[in-house]
C-alpha positions in Angstrom: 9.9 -5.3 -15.5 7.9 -2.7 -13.3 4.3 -2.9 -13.3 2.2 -0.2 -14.8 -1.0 1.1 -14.9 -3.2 2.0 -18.0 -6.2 3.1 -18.4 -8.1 1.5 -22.0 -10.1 4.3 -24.2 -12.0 1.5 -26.0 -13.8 -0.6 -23.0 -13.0 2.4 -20.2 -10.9 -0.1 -18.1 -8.1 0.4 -15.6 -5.6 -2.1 -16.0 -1.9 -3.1 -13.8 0.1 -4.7 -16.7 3.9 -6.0 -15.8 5.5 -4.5 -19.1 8.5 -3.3 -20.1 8.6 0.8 -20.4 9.9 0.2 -24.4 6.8 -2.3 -25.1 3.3 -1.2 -27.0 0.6 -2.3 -24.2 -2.1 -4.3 -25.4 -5.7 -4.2 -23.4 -6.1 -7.7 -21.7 -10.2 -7.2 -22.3 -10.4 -5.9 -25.8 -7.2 -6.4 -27.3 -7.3 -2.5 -27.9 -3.6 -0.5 -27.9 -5.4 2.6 -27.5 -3.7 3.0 -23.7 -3.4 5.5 -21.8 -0.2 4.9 -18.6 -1.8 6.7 -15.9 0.0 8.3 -13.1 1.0 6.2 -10.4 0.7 7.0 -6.5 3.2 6.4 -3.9 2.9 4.3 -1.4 2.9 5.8 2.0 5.5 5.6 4.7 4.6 2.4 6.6 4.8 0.9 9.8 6.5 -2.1 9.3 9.1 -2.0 12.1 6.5 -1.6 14.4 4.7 -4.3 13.2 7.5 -6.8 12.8 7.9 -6.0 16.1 4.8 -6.6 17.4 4.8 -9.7 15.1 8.1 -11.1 16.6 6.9 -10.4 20.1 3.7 -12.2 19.7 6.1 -15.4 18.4 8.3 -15.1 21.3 5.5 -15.2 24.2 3.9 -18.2 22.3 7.0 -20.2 21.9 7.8 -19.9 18.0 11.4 -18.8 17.7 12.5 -20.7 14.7 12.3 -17.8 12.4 14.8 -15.1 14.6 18.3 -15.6 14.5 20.6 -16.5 17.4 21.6 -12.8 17.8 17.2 -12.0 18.4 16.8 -15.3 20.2 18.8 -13.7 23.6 16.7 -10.8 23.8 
């Protein structure tokens, strides 16, 4: 189930509600189904390489290599 957000026309509250795209949202304050789904952003591109990296490299000069495979434990 993806997770939406809606926006609630009775209390004026943004809400994230894991909900199936078929299924009537209910407000989790008020109980209202007077929601509106508002648009939602995309995330931007990350740097998570670099930080795994960075991560990984950290591990490796203090000793912790339990987490890297064999192949990543040579390098």
């Amino acid at each position: 189930m993806p997770l939406y957000g809606y926006h609630c026309a009775e209390c004026d509250k943004d809400v994230e509600l894991l909900i199936g795209s078929s299924d009537t949202p209910a407000c989790p304050t008020c109980a209202s189904q007077d929601m509106e789904r508002l648009v939602s952003r995309t995330a931007p591109e990350g740097k998570s390489r670099s930080l795994v990296k960075s991560a990984r490299a950290q591990a490796a000069r203090e000793g912790h290599l339990s987490h890297f495979s064999r192949f990543e434990r040579r390098r």
